[in-house]
C-alpha positions in Angstrom: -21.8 -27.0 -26.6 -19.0 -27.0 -24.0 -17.2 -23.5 -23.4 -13.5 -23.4 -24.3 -10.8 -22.2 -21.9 -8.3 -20.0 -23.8 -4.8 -21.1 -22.7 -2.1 -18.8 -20.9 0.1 -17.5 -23.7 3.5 -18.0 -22.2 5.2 -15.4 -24.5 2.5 -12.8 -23.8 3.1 -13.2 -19.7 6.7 -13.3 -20.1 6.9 -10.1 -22.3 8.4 -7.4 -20.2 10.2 -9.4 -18.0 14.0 -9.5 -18.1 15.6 -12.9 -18.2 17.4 -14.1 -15.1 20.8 -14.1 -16.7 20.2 -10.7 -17.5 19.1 -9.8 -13.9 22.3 -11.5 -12.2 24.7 -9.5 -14.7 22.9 -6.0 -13.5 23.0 -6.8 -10.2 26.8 -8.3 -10.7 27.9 -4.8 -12.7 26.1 -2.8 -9.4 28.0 -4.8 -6.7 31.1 -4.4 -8.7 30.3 -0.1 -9.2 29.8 -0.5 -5.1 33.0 -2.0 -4.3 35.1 0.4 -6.3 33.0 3.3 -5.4 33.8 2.2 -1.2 37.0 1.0 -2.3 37.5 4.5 -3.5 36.1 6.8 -0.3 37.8 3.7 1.7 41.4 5.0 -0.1 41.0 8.6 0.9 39.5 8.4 4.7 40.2 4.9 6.3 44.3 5.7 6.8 43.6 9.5 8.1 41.0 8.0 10.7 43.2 5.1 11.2 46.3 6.8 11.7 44.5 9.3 13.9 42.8 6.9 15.7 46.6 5.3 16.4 47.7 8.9 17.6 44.9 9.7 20.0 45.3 6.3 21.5 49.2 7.4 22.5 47.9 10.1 23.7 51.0 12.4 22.9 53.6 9.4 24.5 55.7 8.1 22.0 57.0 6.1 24.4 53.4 4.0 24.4 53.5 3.2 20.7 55.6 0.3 21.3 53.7 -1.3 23.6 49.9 0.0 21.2 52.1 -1.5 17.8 53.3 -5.0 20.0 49.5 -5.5 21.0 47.6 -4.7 18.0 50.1 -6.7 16.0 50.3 -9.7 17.8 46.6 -9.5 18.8 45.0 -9.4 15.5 47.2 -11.8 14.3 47.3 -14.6 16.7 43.5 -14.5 17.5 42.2 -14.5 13.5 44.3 -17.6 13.0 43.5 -19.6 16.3 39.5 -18.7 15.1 39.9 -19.2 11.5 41.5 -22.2 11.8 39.1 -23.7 13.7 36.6 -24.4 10.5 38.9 -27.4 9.3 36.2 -29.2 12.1 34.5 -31.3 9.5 31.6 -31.9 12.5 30.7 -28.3 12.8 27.7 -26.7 10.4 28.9 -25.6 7.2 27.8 -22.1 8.0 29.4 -22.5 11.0 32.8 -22.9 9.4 32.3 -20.2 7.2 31.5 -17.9 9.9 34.2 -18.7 11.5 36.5 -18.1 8.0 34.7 -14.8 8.0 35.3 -13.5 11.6 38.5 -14.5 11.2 39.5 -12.5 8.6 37.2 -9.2 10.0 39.6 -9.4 13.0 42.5 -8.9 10.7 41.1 -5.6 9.6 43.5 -3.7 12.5 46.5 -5.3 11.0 45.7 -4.4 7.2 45.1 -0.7 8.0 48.4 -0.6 9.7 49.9 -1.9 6.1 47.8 0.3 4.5 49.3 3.5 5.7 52.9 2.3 5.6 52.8 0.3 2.7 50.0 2.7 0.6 51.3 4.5 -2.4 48.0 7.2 -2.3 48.3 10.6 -0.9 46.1 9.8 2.4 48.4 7.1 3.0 51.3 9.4 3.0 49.6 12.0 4.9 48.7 9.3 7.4 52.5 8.3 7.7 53.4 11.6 7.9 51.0 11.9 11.3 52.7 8.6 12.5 56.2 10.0 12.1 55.5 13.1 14.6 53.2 11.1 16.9 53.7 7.5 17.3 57.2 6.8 15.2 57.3 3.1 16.4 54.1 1.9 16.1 54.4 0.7 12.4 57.7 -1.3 12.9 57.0 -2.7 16.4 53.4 -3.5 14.3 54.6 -5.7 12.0 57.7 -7.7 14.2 54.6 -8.7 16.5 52.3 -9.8 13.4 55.0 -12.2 12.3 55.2 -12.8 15.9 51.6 -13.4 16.3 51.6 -15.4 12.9 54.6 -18.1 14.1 52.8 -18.4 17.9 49.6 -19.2 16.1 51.1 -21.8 13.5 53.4 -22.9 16.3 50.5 -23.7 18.8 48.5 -25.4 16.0 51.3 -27.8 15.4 51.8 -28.4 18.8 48.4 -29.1 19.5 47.9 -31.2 16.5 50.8 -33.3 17.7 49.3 -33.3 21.0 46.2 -34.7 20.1 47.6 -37.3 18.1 49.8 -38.7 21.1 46.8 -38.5 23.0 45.2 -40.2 20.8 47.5 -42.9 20.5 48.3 -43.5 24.6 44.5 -44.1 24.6 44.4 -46.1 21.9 47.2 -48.0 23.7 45.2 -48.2 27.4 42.4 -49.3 25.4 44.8 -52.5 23.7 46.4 -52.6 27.6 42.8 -53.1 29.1 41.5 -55.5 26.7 45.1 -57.8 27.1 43.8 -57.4 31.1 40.3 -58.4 30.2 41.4 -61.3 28.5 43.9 -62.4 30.8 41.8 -62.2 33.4 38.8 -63.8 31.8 41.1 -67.0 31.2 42.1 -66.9 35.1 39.0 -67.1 36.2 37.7 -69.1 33.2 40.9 -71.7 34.7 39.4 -71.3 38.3 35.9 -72.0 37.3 36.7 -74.9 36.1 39.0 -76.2 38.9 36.3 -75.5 41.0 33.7 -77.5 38.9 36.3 -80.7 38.9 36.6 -80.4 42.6 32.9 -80.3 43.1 32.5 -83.4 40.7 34.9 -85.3 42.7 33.5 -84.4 45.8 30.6 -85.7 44.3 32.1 -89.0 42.7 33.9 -89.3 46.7 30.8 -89.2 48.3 28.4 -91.6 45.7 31.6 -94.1 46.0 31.2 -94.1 50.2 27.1 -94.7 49.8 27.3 -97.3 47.3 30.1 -99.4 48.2 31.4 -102.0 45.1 30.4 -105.5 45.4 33.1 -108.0 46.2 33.1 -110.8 43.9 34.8 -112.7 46.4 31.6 -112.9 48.6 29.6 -114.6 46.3 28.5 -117.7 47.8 30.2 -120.9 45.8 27.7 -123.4 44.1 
């Protein structure tokens, strides 16, 4: 009589379980309820602190928020693109290239607060403006003439370097032809030179077997 082993019942383990399509939708809905909700308290707070942040930085010299709006413009411009742009590096990590994507883009965060309180159509934002307008009046505009600025010196550079690289590329792909026409060249010289010298060894030779062995003289053959 052999004992029987009752099989898992796959229905009875399952039950109470939730399926996985139904797990990635809850967890989809509660990442979408967090965004809004920080979107949200984001709206309300992030210009006030930013725009006080800007103001304390003057320090009560609105002569300074020329030179604050030219550096954060062009700054977090300029460097986000140089650094972003350097994922198009097919030979770095793929994580690598998205951390770079990603870093890039955090360093733009300056820049698109500044927009944020000018361009914002919510009450902080206005408030905000309102502190920029009795504390640092030319920070917004001299803001965004340096991040076109900083956006036409980063594209500019790129370019340039691209084009760089490729006439780099091509004046060493054109030593490299240069050097090989040299190899060659020389290689036939002193391929031509080898074998002068082997001929003048071989007659040197053919001279000095020609003074040991003398040809007979058919002349001094004694007559019958």
């Amino acid at each position: 009589m052999t004992d029987s082993v009752a099989a898992p019942n796959p229905t009875r383990e399952s039950k109470g379980k939730l399926p996985v399509w139904l797990w990635r939708t809850i967890l989809g809905a509660i990442g979408a309820v967090v965004l809004v909700v920080g979107y949200l308290i984001a709206s309300v707070t992030v210009p006030l602190m930013w725009s006080n942040s800007i103001r304390d930085q003057i320090g009560g010299q609105l002569g300074n928020s020329i030179p604050l709006g030219m550096f954060y413009g062009f700054t977090f411009s300029f460097v986000p693109i140089l650094i972003a742009w350097q994922a198009h590096h097919k030979k770095l990590n793929t994580w690598v290239r998205i951390s770079l994507v990603v870093l890039g883009a955090l360093l733009t965060i300056p820049n698109l607060l500044t927009l944020g309180v000018l361009y914002g159509n919510t009450q902080t934002a206005a408030d905000a403006r309102s502190i920029w307008a009795n504390s640092a009046n030319w920070f917004g505009t001299w803001s965004q003439i340096f991040m076109v600025v900083g956006v036409v010196c980063a594209v500019a550079l790129i370019v340039l370097g691209r084009i760089w690289m490729r006439r780099s590329k091509k004046l060493r792909e054109l030593k490299t032809a240069e050097k090989l026409v040299r190899d060659s060249e020389a290689a036939k010289v002193r391929a031509a030179k080898d074998q002068a010298r082997d001929a003048e060894k071989a007659a040197k030779v053919a001279a000095r077997a020609a003074r040991h062995n003398p040809p007979s003289n058919s002349s001094d053959s004694p007559e019958a």
